[in-house]
Every structure is written in C-alpha cells, then in structure tokens.
N, C-alpha and C positions, 0 to 999 in steps of 0.2 A: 616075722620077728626081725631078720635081717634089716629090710627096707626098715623098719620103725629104726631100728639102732642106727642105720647109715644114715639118716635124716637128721636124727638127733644130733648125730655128733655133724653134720652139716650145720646145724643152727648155732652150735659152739662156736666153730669157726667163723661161722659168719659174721656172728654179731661183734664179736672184739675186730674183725676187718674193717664194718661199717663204722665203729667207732675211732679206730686210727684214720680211714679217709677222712672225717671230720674233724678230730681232734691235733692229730697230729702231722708229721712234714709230709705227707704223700700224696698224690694224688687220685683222682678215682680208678687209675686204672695202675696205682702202687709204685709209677713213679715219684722219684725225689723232687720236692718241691724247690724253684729258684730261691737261693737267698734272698731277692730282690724281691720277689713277690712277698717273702713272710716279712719284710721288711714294711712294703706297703702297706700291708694288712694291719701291722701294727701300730701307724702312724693314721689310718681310717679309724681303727678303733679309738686312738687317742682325740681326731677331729671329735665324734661322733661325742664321747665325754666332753669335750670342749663347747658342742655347739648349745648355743642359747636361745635360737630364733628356726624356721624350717632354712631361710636360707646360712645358717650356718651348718646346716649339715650337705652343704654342694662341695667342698673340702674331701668330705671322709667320700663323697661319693666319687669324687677326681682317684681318689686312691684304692678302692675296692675296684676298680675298674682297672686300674693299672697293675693289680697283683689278679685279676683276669685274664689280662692280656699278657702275663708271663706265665700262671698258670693255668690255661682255659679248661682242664678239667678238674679245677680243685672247687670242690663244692660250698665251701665257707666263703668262698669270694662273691659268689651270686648271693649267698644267703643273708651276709654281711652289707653286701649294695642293696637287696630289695629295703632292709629294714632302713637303713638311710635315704631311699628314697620315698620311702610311706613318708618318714619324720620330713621330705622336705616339699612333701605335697604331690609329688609325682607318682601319683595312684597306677597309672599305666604301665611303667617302666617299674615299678616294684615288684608288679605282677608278672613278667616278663622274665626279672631276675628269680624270683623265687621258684618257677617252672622250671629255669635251668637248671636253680637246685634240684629240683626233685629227678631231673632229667639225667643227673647226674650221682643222684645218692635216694633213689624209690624206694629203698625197705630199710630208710631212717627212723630211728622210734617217733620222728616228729612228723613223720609225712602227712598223718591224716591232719593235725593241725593247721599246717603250711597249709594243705586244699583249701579245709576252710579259709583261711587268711585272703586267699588268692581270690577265691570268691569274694570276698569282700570290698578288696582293691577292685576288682574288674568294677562294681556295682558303682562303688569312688568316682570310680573312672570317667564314668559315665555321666557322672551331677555335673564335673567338670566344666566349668562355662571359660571356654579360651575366648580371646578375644575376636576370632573368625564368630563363633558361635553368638556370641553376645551382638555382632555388630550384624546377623542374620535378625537373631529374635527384637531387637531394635527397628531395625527398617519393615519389621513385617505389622507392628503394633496398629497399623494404620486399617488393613486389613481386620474387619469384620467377619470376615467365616473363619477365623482362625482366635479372635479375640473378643474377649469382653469385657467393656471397661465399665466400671462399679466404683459408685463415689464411698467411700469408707468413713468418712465426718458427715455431718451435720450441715444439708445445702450445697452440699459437693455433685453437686449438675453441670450437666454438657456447658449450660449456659454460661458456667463461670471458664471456660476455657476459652471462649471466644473464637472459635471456628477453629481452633488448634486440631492439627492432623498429620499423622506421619505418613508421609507416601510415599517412604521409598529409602532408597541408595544411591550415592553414584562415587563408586570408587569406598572410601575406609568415609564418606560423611553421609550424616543420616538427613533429610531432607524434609523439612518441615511446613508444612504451609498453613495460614491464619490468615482472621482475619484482620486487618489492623485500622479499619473503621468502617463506618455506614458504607454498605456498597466497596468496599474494597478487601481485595485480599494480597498479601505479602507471602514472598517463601525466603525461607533460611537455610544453611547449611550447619550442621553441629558435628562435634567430632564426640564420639564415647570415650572415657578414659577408663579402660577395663569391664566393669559389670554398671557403669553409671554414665548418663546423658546428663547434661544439665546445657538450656537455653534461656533466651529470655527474648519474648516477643513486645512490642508495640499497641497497644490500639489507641488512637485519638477519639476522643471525647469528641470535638468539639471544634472550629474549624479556627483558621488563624485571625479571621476579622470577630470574632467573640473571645479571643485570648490568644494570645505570640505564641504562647508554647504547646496550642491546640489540644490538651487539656489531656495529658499522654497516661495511661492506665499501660502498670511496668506490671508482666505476669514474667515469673521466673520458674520454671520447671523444672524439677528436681528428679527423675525416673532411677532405680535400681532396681539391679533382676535377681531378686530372691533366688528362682529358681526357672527352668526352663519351662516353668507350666504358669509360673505367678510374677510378674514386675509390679514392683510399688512405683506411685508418684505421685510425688507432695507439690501441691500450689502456688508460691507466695504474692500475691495481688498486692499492687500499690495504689491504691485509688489517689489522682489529682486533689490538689485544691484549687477547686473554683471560684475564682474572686468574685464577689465577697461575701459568697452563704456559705461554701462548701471546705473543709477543709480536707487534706490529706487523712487516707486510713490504711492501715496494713491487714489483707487479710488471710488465714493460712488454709488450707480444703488439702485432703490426703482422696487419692485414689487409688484403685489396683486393678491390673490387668488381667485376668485369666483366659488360662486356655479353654477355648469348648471342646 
C-alpha cells in the first residue's frame, strides 16, 4: 500500500514538472531559460505564422535553432524546429529535431505521437530525390538490368527515338549518344535541373546534295523522375519538309522508365 501511495503521489509531481519543462521558462533539467532564447522562440513562432511557401518557413527555422543554441536542453526548441522543418521539406532534419525532443522530455503526454511522426519523416526522408540522387538515377537510365523502358501512348517505340541511349556520367553531365543519321552516331552532354533532363538530338534525313538543310528530324526529350523506381519521358518529334511532297509535322509519344 505504501509503494502504490508513494508512486502515486510520484505521478502528481511529475506530470505538472513535464508540463512547466514545456510550457514554461525552464529547462529540462529546471534551469532558467535565457531571455534571448524565449526571445527567439518568439520571433520563430511569429516567422512560422508569417510563412506562405515551405521556403518561407527557413526564417522560423534560423530562429528555433538559435533559442537551441542558448538553450540546448529546452525541449520546445527541437520540437518548434522539427515542425518547421517538416513545413519546409526537410523531412531528415525534422526527424532529427523531434528525437531530441523526446530525448529530452520522454514521458510527454505527446510522446507516442511525436514516434509516429518521426516515422513518418524518416519514410519522407527517404522519397527525397537530392540532386546527387537524381543525377545517379539519370545516368543509369541507359542500363538495361536496372531499367525498363515502356512506350505509354500509342506508337511509342524504340524506333521513334532514333538510337537515343544514356550511357553514363562524367562529372554533374548526363551523356547521351544517338543516332543522328544513316550509319552515323553523335553524343551529347546534358545537364539535369533537379528531378528533370531535357535535350534535343539531330537526325538528318537526307544528305546535302538532295536538300542544303539535309532534311534534320528535331527530337526534344523531356525525362522527370516521379520517383526513384518510375521516370517519365515525353517525345516531341519535328519531322522536316521535304521539298516539294513532304511537309513539316510535330509529333508527341510519352514514355516511362521502371525499375525491375
């Protein structure tokens, strides 16, 4: 009977404790908070209200980090930075800060929430296409045991790409090579701009003693990577006009890449 009353009255005390480390100027271990810090805290909470876009919540994050770094075991400050940084896309570093919270206040009424949460961010995390990652699964497209390309319209065959092939990398450019007419092949260099490639190859028709402008078929390739298992890529063909039966035509053909 004792132990049951002595626990009890443990759980009294406890939980208005865990409630002033959170709510109020203290820290986790009952020191007084810096003025500077509940200063910060205040001016993150105000960005965080103000922000309208994810990078308008890199402000409140500048500030939840600096009322850390005056008070590093006040636990609203980790908990205040993760939620800022979910809203600014930084699934990792959300995850990160919310651990601390818990690392720093575990028998919060919200703890089991926060896990889940955390899980969730970590899983984020991971979809994540940085631009390292993007310019891997880019240069690897070319690669057949790793990929398979599926036309997604109507007529969307190898044939209409013209010997188009990624083989590779050299440095931050993706490397291209095609074919750009009878018996000939060309390479190119392209740069990615985040989750998206876009080139545009050559093939000649048709030599310069049948037409000056040897009769140039414009393929513009469009690639985004949905995800790290699927990249889309859209066609657009310019077929020549050949003087004087054939005129110019534009045609469009979607493809997709998956993983095996």
């Amino acid at each position: 009977m004792i132990k049951i009353f002595m626990s009890k009255i443990t759980n009294i005390i406890f939980l208005p404790t865990i409630v002033l480390v959170l709510l109020c100027g203290i820290d986790s271990i009952g020191q007084p908070l810096p003025e500077e810090a509940r200063r910060h805290m205040a001016r993150g909470k105000t960005a965080m209200e103000m922000a309208m876009s994810p990078d308008g919540y890199e402000a409140a994050i500048i500030e939840f980090k600096e009322a850390a770094r005056l008070a590093p075991r006040w636990p609203q400050a980790y908990y205040k930075m993760g939620l800022a940084q979910e809203q600014a896309g930084k699934y990792g570093d959300a995850a990160v800060s919310l651990k601390r919270y818990l690392q720093l206040a575990p028998k919060s009424t919200d703890a089991a929430k926060i896990k889940e949460k955390i899980y969730k961010l970590e899983y984020k995390a991971e979809q994540v296409i940085t631009d390292e990652i993007a310019l891997e699964i880019f240069s690897s497209l070319g690669d057949g045991n790793i990929w398979q390309l599926k036309g997604a319209t109507p007529q969307a065959d190898d044939s209409r790409l013209r010997g188009m092939n990624i083989s590779g990398k050299a440095g931050k450019d993706i490397i291209i090579t095609y074919a750009s007419g009878p018996n000939q092949t060309s390479t190119i260099r392209a740069t990615a701009s985040g989750n998206t490639l876009e080139f545009v190859t050559i093939y000649y028709l048709c030599s310069q003693a049948t037409q000056d402008d040897r009769c140039p078929e414009w393929n513009k390739f469009n690639l985004e990577i949905i995800s790290k298992r699927h990249v889309k890529m859209f066609l657009k063909k310019v077929t020549p006009e050949i003087k004087p039966y054939i005129k110019a035509e534009a045609w469009n053909y979607s493809y997709v890449f998956e993983k095996k």
